[in-house]
N, C-alpha and C positions, 0 to 999 in steps of 0.2 A: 557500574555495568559497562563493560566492556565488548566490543563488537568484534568477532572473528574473522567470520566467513561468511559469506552468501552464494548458496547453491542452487542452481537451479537446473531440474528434468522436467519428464512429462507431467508429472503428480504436481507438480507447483515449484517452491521455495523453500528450502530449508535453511536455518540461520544457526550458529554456533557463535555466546555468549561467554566471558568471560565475568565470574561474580567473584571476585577474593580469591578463594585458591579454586573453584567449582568451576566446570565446564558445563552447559548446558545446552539443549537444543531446544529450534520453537520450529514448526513447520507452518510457512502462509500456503495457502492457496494464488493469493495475488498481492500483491505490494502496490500500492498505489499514491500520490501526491496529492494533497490539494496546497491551493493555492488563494490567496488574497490579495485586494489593492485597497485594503482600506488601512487605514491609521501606520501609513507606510507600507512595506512589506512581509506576510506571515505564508509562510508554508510548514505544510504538517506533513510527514511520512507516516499512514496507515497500511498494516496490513492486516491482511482478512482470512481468519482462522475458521476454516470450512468443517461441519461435519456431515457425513452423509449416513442413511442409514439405507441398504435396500432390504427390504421385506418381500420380497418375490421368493421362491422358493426354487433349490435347484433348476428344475423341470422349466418352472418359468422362464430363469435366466437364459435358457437354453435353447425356449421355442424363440425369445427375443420380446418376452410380455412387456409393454412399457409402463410409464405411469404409479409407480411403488416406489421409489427412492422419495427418502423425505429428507433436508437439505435442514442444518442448523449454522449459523454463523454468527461472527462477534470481529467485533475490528480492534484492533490494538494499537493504541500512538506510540512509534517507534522515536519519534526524532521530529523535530522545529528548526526554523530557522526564524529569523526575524529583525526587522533594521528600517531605518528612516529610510533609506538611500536603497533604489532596486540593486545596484551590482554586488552589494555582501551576499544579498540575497540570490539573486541568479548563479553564483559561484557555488552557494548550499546546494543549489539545486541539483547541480553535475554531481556532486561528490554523493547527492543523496541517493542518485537514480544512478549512481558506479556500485555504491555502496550496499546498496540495499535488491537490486536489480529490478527497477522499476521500469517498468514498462506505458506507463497512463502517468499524464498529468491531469487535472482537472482545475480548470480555471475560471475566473469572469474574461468574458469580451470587450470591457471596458474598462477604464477608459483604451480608446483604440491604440496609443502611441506604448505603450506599457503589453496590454494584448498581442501584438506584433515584436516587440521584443523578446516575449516571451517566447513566441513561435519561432522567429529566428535566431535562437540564442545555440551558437556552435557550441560543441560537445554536450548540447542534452538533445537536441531535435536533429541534429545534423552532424556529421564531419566535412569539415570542406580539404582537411588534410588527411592525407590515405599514408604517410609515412610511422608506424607503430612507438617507434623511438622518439620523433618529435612529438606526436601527442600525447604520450607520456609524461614528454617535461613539459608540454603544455596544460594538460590535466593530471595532476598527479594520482587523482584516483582514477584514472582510465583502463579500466579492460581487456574491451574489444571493440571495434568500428560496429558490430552488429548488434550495441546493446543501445539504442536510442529511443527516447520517449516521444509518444504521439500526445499530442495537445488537443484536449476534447473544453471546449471552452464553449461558456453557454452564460446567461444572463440570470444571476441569483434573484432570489424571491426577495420578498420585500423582509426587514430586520425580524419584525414577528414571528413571520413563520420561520426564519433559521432557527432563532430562540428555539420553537415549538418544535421543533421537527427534532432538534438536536435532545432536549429534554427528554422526548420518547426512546431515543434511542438509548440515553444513560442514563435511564429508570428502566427499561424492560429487561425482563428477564432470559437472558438463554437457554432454552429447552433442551433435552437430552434429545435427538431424533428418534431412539429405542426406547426408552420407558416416555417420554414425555415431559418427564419432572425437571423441574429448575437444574443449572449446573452450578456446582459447588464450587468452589473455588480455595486456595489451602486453608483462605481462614474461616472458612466455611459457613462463610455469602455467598450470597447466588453470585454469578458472573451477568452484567449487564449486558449490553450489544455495544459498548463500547468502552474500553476498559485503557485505564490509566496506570500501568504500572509505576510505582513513584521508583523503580532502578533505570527509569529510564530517561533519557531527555526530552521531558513532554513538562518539563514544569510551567514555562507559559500558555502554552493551550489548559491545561489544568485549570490555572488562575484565570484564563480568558474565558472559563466558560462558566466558573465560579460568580464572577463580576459580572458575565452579560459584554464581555468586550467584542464587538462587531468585526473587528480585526481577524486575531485568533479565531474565533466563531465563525467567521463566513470560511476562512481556510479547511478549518474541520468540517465542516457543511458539506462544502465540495469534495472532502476526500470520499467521506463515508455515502452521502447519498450515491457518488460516484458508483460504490458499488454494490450497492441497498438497490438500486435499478438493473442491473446485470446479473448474469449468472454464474458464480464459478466455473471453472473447467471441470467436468463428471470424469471422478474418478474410472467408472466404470466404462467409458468409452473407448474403444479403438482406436487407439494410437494409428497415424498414416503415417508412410513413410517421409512425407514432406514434412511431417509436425518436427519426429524426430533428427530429421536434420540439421532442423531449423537452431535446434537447440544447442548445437555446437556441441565440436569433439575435437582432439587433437590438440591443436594450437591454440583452436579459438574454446578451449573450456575454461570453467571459472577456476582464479586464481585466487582468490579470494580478496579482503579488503586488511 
């Protein structure tokens, strides 16, 4: 599996794949990181495949009736990285959040010297170089100055409940929003709330959550709780003109990877 392109509008992300001779597309909602500092360093690129259903009827849509959309989601391991040493790994992380247009990391706070690197680390949280040219040959997967990641870092639960929490979400089932019933997937299993495609580079998180490895495990923790707590972006909302600006045109659109 092969990576194209990452596009990004108001509706989310859309990704174009290359599988043998077959082009493909996947739409996220949000693209999100987590991150580990145990058994060296593991990060995991999730994103999060939103479905909405709204059951209001014309009329309703239209007086502005709230409270009818029902929301179905499932997260997808796009991509790991992982290494003894934090700088193979912080290097992942730029290309992951060029690559993928990640916007959220999600982390532990500790230890604090690792925490702070993380936070300062130039080209994913920051540019301190405003020249287009040289941050390019500085990061080769480099963009745009306006695509940087914010660090939501928070203090993991104790090993158990990662275990526990991570279990539920790769045993439940994803629900259709309109009929209800389980969603099928091509080999016609249900689709869990967190799905390991084997085309993809997630074979150590895989193994890591197979074994029970604390590593891999607390990185995926942090991705998906990341957005197990939050809400996608609602399709149906009014776009402002600040959102759409935000998103770049011109110069600053995506060029892909």
């Amino acid at each position: 599996m092969i990576h194209l392109t990452s596009e990004i509008s108001d509706q989310g992300i859309s990704m174009k794949f290359l599988k043998e001779k077959d082009i493909f597309e996947m739409h996220f909602s949000r693209v999100v990181i987590g991150v580990s500092f145990e058994e060296g360093l593991h990060a995991v690129t999730v994103g999060e495949r939103a479905m909405w259903f709204d059951s209001r009827s014309e009329r309703e849509k239209r007086d502005g009736v709230k409270g009818k959309k029902i929301l179905s989601r499932y997260y997808v391991v796009l991509d790991e990285a992982n290494h003894l040493n934090p700088d193979p790994v912080f290097r992942e992380l730029i290309k992951m959040k060029d690559k993928y247009e990640v916007q959220t990391v999600h982390s532990p706070d500790r230890p604090l010297q690792l925490a702070e690197s993380l936070q300062n680390l130039e080209g994913l949280t920051f540019y301190r170089e405003i020249r287009p040219h040289v941050a390019a040959q500085k990061w080769p997967s480099f963009r745009r100055f306006e695509l940087r990641a914010g660090i939501f870092a928070r203090n993991p639960p104790d090993e158990t409940t990662i275990h526990r929490e991570l279990e539920a979400l790769s045993t439940s089932p994803v629900l259709d929003p309109e009929s209800g019933k389980p969603l099928m997937g091509l080999d016609q299993e249900p689709v869990t709330q967190i799905n390991m495609p084997g085309d993809f580079p997630n074979q150590n998180s895989f193994a890591g959550m197979r074994n029970g490895r604390i590593g891999p495990c607390t990185a995926l923790w942090f991705a998906c709780t990341g957005l197990e707590t939050s809400r996608p972006p609602d399709p149906y909302r009014k776009i402002i003109p600040k959102e759409l600006k935000g998103l770049g045109t011109g110069q600053n659109s995506i060029t892909g990877y």
